[in-house]
C-alpha positions, 0 to 999 in steps of 0.5 A: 480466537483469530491467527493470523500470520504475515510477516513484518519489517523491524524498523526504528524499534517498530514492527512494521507488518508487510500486509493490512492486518483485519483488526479493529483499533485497541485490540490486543494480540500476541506476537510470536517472533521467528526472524527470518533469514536474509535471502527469504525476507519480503521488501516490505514494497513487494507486498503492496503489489498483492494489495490492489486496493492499497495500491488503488488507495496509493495512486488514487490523487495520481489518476485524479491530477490525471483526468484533471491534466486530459480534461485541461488538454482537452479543452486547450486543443479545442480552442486552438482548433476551433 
């Protein structure tokens, strides 16, 4: 048997774990819960900056409209300078 900790957001009726829990689809668990004080509480968004692959995962359209608009550019200028 597995135990995980992380800490979670409440949402909409929807506990909302800040970090990707390694659990496979239909798995059932037990939660216990300790609500934590205000001041120590985690912006579930300063998680995601522990996360480089969700990050990566994120802003992976971004880096690709990237190289897309730098190749456009690339071949704009080069027809104006040849």
């Amino acid at each position: 048997m597995t135990t995980l900790t992380t800490r979670a957001v409440y949402i909409g009726g929807v506990l909302k774990p800040t970090t990707k829990l390694d659990l496979p689809d239909g798995v059932t668990v037990e939660v216990h819960i300790r609500a934590l004080p205000l001041a120590v509480a985690v912006d579930p968004k300063d998680a995601l900056m522990d996360d480089e692959a969700a990050l990566q995962a994120m802003y992976s359209e971004f880096a690709e409209e990237d190289r897309q608009l730098a190749e456009a550019g690339l071949f704009s200028f080069l027809k104006t300078t040849a």
